[in-house]
C-alpha positions in Angstrom: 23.1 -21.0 6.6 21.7 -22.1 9.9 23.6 -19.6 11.9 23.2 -16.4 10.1 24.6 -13.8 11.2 24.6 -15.6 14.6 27.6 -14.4 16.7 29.9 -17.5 18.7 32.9 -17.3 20.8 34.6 -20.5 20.2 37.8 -21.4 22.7 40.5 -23.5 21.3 40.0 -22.5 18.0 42.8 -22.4 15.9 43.8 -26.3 16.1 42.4 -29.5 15.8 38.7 -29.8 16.6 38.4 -26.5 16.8 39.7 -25.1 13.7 37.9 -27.9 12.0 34.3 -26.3 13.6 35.4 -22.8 13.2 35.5 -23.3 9.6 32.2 -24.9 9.5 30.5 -22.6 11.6 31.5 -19.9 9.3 30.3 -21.7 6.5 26.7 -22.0 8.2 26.9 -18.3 8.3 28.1 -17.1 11.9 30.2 -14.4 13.2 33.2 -16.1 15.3 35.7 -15.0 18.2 38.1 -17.6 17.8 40.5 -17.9 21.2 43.7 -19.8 21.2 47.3 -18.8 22.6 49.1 -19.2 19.1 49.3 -15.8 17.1 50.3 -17.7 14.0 47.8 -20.1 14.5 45.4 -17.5 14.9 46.9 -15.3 12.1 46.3 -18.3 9.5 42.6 -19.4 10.4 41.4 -15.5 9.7 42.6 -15.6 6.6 40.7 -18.7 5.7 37.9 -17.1 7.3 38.7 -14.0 4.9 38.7 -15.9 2.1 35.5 -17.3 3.1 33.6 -14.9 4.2 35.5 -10.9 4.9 34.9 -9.9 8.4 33.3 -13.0 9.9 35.8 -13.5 12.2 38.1 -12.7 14.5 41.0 -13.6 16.4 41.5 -13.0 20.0 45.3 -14.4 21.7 45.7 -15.4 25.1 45.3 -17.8 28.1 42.0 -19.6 28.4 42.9 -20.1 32.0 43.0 -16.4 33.0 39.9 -14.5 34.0 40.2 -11.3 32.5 40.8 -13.2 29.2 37.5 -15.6 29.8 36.3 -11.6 30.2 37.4 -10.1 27.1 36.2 -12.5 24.9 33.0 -12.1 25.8 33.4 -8.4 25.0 35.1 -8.6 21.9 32.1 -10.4 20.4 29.9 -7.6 22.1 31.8 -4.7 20.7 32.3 -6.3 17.4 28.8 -7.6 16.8 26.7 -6.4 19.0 25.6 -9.6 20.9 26.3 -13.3 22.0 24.5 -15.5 20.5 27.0 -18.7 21.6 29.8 -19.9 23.2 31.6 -23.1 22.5 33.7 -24.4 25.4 36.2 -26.6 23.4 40.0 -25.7 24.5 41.3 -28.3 25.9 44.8 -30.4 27.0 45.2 -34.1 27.7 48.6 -34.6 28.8 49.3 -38.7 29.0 50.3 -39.6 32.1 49.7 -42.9 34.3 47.1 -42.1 37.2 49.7 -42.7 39.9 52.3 -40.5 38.3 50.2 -37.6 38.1 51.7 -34.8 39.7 50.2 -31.7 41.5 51.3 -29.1 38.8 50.2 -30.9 35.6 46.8 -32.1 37.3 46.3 -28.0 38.2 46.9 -27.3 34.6 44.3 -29.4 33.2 42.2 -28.4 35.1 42.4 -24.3 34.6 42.3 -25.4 31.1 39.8 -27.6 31.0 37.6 -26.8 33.5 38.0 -23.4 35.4 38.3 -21.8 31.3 35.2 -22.9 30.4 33.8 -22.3 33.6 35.1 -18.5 33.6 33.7 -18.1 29.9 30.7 -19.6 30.9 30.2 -16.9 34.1 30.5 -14.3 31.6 28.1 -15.1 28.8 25.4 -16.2 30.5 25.5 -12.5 31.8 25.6 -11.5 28.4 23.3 -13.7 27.2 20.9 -13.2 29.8 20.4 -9.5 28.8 20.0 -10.3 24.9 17.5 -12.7 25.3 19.3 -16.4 25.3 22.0 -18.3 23.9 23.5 -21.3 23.2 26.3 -23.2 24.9 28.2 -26.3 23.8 30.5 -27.8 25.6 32.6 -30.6 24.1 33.2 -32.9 26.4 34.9 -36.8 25.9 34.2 -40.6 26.5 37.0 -40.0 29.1 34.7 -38.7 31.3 32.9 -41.7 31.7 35.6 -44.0 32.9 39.0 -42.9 31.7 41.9 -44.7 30.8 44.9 -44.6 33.5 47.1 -42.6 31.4 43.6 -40.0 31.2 43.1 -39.7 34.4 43.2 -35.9 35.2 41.7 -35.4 31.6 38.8 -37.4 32.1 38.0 -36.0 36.0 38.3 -32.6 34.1 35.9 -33.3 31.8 33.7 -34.8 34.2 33.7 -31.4 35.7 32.7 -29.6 32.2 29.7 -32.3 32.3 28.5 -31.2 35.3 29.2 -27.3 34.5 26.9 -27.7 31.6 24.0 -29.4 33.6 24.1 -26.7 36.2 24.0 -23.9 33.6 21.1 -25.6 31.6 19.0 -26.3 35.0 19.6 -21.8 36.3 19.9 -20.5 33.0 17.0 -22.1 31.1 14.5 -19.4 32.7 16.7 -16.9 30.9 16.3 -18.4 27.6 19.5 -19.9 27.7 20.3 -23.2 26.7 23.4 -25.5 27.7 24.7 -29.3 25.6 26.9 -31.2 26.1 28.6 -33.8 23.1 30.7 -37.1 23.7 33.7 -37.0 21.3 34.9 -40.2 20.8 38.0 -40.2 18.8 38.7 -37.3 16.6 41.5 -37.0 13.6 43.9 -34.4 13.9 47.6 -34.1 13.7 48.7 -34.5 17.5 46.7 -37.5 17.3 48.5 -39.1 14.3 51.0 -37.8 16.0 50.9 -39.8 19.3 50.0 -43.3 17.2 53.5 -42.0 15.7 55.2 -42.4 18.8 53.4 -46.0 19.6 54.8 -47.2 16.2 51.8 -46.7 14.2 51.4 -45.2 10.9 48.3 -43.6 9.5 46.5 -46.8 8.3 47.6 -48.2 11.1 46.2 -45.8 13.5 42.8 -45.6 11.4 42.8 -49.5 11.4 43.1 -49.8 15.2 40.5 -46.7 16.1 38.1 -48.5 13.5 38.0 -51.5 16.3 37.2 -48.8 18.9 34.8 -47.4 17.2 33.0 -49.8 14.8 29.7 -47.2 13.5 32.7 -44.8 12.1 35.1 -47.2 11.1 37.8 -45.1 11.7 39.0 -41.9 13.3 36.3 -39.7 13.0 36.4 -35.9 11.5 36.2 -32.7 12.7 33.1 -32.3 10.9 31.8 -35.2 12.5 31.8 -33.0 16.0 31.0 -30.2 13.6 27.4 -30.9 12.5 26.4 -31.7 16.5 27.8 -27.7 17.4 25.9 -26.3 15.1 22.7 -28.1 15.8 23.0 -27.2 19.2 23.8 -23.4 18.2 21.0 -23.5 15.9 17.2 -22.6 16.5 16.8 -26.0 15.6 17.3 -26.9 18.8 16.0 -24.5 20.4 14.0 -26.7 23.5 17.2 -28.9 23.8 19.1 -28.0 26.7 21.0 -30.5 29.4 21.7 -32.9 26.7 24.7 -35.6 25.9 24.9 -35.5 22.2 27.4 -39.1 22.2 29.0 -38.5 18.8 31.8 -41.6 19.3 31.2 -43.4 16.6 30.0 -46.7 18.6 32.7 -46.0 20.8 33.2 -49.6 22.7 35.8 -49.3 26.0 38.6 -51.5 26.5 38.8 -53.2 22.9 
């Protein structure tokens, strides 16, 4: 329970990574606004979270790229709970496309995803958090951002941009009590992944066998509880004088093998 009755906004919550550390921040003992577009998606992680724990979370739909949304997330976890303890900026979209196919629309929608979302979220907690005290914010970021590969292109230069959003808050924010991470995911199991090794002719073991190469320490994909354990470090008081970190949780990611 290393987040009692802490209270986290989590964006991109309902799929994927972030289901996978709602579910585990929950079990650590935190209150959770979980964002996402998908109602039914949404509808289906609070009643895991019911069955968990009753009224320990709750569900808030819309567009991670629109302000007033960014806004009202950050009140719903006010209203419900009080406070703002966290945020965890982890919605995110990597279409695949080659660097020189790229076009203007699909590079502006990574980015309001990936970038101005977290940004927006970001502008209103620390305001929030300022008031109560402190916070905590994570910001999961990629090995893309170091040097992605062509078909990551405009994911990668997005994620560059969370890296840098997260040094700036931790360098003006820390006087505040506020505290901002960032964590390297290397290469994460979830269904659209399997699913795109699918399209490229490989199978599960396949896929596993292949991301074991990439990444040697995990031998494997890795779990959503491997990026997991690093949020809720970094939410905890464990942590409490880290701030303008790069937790690299990539399993001994090695580029280009």
């Amino acid at each position: 329970m290393r987040l009692k009755d802490k209270v986290v906004v989590l964006t991109g919550a309902t799929k994927g990574i972030g289901r996978g550390v709602a579910l585990r921040l929950l079990d650590e003992g935190a209150y959770v606004i979980a964002a996402g577009r998908s109602a039914e998606d949404g509808d289906s992680l609070i009643a895991e979270a019911e069955a968990k724990r009753p009224g320990s979370a709750v569900f808030v739909k819309g567009d991670i790229c629109e302000e007033a949304y960014c806004e009202a997330l950050i009140g719903e976890a006010v209203a419900r709970f009080g406070r703002l303890d966290g945020l965890v900026n982890n919605a995110g979209i990597f279409p695949l496309l080659p660097f020189d196919d790229t076009d203007a629309e699909t590079f502006d929608r990574v980015f309001a995803v990936n970038a101005r979302g977290a940004y927006m979220c970001g502008k209103f907690a620390v305001r929030r958090m300022a008031k109560g005290g402190g916070g905590s914010i994570v910001h999961v970021g990629s090995t893309h951002a170091f040097g992605a590969s062509p078909a990551y292109s405009a994911y990668g230069m997005s994620k560059g941009a969370l890296y840098s959003l997260s040094s700036y808050i931790a360098k003006n924010y820390a006087k505040h009590g506020i505290r901002s991470n960032w964590i390297t995911v290397g290469w994460v199991e979830t269904e659209l992944e399997y699913s795109r090794m699918q399209a490229r002719g490989l199978d599960r073991a396949a896929a596993n066998e292949y991301a074991g190469r990439l990444m040697p320490l995990a031998g494997a994909m890795q779990t959503t509880d491997d990026v997991a354990y690093g949020v809720i470090y970094l939410l905890s008081d464990e942590s409490r004088t880290v701030t303008e970190s790069d937790l690299r949780i990539t399993g001994g990611f090695v580029p280009g093998h």
